[in-house]
C-alpha positions as CSV (number, residue, x, y, z in Angstrom):
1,X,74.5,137.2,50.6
2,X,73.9,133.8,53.1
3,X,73.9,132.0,50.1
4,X,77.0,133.0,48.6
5,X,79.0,132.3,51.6
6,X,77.1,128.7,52.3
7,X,77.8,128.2,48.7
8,X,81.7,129.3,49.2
9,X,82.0,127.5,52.5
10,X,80.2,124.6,52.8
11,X,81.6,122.8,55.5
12,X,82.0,126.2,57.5
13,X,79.7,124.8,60.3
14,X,82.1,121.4,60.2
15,X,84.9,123.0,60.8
16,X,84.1,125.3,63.0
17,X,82.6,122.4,65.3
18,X,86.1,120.7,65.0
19,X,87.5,123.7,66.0
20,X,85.8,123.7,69.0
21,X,85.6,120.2,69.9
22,X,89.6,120.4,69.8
23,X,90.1,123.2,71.3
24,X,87.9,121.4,74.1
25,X,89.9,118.6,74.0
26,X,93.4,120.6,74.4
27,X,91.9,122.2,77.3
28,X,90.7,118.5,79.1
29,X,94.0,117.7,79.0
30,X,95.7,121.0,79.8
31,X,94.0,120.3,83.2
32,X,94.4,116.7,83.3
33,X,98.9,117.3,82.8
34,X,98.8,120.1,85.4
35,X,96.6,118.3,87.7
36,X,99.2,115.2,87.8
37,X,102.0,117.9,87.8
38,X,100.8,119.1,91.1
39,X,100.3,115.6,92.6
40,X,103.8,114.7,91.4
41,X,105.1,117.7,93.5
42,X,103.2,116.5,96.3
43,X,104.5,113.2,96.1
44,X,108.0,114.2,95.3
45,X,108.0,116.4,98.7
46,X,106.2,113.4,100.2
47,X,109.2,111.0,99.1
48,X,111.9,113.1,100.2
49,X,109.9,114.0,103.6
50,X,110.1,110.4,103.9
51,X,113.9,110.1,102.8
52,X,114.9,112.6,106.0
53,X,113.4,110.1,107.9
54,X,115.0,106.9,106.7
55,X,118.1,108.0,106.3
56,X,118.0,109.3,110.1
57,X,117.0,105.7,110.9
58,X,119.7,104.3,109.4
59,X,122.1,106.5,110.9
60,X,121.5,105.5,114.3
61,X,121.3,102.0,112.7
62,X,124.6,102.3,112.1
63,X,125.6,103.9,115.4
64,X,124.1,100.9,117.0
65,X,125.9,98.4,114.8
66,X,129.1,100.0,115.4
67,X,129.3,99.8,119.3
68,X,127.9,96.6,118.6
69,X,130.7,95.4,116.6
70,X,133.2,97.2,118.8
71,X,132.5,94.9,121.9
72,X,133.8,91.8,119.6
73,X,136.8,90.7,120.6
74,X,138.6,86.9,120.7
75,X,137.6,86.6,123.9
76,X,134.1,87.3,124.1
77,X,133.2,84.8,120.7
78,X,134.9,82.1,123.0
79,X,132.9,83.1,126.0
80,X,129.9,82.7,123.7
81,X,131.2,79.5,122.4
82,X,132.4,80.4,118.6
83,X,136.2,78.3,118.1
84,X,138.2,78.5,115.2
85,X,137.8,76.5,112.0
86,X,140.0,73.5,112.2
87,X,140.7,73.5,108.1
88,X,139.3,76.1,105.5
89,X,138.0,74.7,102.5
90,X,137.4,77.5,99.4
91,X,134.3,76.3,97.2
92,X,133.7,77.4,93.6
93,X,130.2,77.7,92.1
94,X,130.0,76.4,88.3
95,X,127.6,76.5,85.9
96,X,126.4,73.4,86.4
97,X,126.1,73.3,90.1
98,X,124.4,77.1,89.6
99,X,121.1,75.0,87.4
100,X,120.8,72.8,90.4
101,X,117.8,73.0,92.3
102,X,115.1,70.8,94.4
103,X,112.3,70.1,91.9
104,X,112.7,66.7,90.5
């Protein structure tokens, strides 16, 4: 009877060591995809902890620069010595003066 089958399935022992090698192999990297699934949730949660936190920043940025720019006035850029432009000249970038540049 073993010789029947080994003569009817030779490469039984092949396959079945494919089998398992691949079946290995999915597994590897079943763990490998869920392992960087977690850390991705962990730095996704990190991201957005960190999000809150700039965005709270720039809010009172903002406040800041507001009052700031509320205490301009005429008066106070001449008390810091700004004065106004005697002409106003518009300039216009081309294509050539955009390749311009310091190395020689």
């Amino acid at each position: 009877m073993y010789t029947i089958a080994r003569t009817h399935t030779p490469y039984l022992t092949r396959a079945m060591a494919l089998l398992a090698g691949t079946l290995t192999l999915f597994v590897f990297l079943y763990g490998i995809f869920l392992l960087e699934a977690v850390g991705n949730t962990a730095r996704r949660a990190s991201a957005e902890r960190e999000v809150r936190s700039l965005t709270s920043k720039v809010s009172q940025l903002e406040q800041t620069y507001l009052s700031l720019t509320r205490e301009l006035t005429l008066e106070r850029a001449h008390s810091l010595g700004f004065v106004a432009p005697a002409e106003v000249t518009t300039v216009f970038a081309t294509a050539q003066s955009r390749s311009l540049t310091l190395n020689h």
